[in-house]
BALOBA-1460 file (C-alpha; in Angstrom, 3 decimals):
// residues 84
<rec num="1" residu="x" x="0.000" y="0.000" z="0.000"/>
<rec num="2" residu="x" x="2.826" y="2.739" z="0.515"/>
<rec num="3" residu="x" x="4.270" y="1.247" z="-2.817"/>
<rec num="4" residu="x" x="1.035" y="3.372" z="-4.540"/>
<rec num="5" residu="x" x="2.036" y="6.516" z="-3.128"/>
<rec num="6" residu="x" x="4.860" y="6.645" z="-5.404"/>
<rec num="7" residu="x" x="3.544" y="4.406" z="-8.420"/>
<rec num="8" residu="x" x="0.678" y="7.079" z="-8.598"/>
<rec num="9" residu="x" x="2.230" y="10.446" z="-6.730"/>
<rec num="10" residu="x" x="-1.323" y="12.660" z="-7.706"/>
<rec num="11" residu="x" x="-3.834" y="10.242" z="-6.481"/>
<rec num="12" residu="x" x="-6.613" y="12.165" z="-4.515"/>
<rec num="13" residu="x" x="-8.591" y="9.146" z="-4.244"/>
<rec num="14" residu="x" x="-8.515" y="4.904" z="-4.044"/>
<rec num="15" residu="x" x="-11.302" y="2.541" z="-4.182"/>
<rec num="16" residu="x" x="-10.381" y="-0.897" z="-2.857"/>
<rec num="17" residu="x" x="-12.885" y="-3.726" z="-2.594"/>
<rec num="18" residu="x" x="-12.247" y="-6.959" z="-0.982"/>
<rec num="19" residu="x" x="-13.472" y="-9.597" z="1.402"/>
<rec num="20" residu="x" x="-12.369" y="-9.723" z="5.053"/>
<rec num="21" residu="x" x="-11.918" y="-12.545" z="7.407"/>
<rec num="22" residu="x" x="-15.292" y="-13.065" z="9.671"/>
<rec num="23" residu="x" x="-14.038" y="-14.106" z="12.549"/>
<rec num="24" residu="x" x="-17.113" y="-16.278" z="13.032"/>
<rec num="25" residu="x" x="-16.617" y="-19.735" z="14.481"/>
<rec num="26" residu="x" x="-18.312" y="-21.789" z="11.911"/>
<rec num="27" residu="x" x="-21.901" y="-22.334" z="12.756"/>
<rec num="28" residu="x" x="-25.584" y="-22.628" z="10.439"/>
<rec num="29" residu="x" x="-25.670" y="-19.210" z="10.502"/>
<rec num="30" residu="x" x="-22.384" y="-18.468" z="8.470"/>
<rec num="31" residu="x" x="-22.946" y="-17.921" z="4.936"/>
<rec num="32" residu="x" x="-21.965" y="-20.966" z="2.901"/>
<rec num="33" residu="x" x="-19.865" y="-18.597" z="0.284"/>
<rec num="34" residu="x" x="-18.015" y="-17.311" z="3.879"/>
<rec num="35" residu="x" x="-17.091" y="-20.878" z="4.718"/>
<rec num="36" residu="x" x="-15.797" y="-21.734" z="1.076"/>
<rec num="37" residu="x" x="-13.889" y="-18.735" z="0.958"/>
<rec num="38" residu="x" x="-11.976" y="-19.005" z="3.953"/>
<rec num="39" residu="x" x="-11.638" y="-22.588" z="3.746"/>
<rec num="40" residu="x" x="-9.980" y="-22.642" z="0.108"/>
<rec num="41" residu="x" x="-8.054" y="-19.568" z="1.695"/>
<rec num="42" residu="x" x="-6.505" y="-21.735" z="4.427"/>
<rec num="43" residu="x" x="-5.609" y="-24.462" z="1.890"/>
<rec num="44" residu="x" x="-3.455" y="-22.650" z="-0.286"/>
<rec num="45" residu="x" x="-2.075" y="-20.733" z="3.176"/>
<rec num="46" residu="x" x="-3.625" y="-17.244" z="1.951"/>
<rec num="47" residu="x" x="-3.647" y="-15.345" z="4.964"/>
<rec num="48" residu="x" x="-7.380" y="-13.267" z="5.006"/>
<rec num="49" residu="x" x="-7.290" y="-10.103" z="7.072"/>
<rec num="50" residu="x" x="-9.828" y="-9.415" z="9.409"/>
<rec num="51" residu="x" x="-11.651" y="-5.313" z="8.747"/>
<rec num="52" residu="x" x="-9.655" y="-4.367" z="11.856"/>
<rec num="53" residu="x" x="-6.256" y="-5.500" z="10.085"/>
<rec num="54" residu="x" x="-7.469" y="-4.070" z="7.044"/>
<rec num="55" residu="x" x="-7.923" y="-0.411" z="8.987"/>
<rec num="56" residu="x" x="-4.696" y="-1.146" z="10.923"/>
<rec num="57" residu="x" x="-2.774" y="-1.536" z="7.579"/>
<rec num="58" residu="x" x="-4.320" y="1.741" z="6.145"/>
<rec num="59" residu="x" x="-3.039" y="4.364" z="8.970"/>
<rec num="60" residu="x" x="-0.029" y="2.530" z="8.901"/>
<rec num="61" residu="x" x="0.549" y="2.904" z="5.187"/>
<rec num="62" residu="x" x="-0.455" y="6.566" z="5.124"/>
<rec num="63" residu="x" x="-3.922" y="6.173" z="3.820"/>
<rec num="64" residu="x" x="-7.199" y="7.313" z="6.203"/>
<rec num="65" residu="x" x="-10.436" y="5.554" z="5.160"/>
<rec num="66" residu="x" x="-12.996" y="8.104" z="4.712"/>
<rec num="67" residu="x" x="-15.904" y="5.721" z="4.094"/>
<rec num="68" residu="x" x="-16.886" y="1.810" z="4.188"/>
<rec num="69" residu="x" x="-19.792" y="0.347" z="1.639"/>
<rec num="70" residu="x" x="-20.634" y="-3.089" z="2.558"/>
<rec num="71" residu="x" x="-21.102" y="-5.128" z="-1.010"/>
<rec num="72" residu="x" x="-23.752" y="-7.847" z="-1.545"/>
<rec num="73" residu="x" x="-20.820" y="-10.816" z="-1.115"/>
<rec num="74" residu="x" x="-20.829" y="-11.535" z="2.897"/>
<rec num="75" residu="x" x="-17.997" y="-9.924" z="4.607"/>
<rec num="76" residu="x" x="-17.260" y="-8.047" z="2.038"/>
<rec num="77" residu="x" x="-16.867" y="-3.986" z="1.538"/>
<rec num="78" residu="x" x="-15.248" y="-1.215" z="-0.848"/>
<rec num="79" residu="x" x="-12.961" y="1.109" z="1.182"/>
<rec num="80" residu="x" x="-12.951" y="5.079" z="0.119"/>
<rec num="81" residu="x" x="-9.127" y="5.684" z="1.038"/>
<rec num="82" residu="x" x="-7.626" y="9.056" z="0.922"/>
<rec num="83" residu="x" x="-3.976" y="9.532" z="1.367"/>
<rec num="84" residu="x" x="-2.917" y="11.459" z="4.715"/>
C-alpha cells in the first residue's frame, strides 16, 4: 500500500474492494460462500485479514479511510481511502 504513493504520486482518491476474514466460528448461521472462501483460503495458506487489520494496515501505510460500503458478497466492503 505505501508502494502506490509513489507508483501514482497525484492520487486524490482509491477505491479498494475486498473480502475480510469473519471471525465467526463456523456455525448454520455463516454464509456458505463465507465458509468456502476461507476454507480454500486456508488451503493454499492465503492469509485473510480481518476489517480491523485491514484499517490497521491503512493508517499505517499513510492512507485514512474516509468511508466503508458493505457489497452484496458476505464480509465483504469497498474502502474510500484518501492519502494522509
Amino acid at each position: 500500500m505505501r508502494n502506490f504513493h509513489t507508483a501514482f504520486p497525484n492520487v486524490k482518491r482509491f477505491l479498494l474492494c475486498d473480502t475480510y476474514r469473519s471471525g465467526i466460528v463456523p456455525s448454520s448461521d455463516i454464509p456458505t460462500f463465507t465458509l468456502g472462501f476461507e476454507l480454500i483460503h486456508s488451503f493454499m495458506g492465503q492469509y485473510i485479514p480481518s476489517i480491523t487489520e485491514w484499517m490497521s494496515l491503512f493508517s499505517e501505510s499513510g492512507w485514512k479511510c474516509v468511508q466503508r460500503q458493505d457489497v452484496e458478497a458476505p464480509f465483504s466492503t469497498i474502502f474510500d481511502l484518501r492519502p494522509e
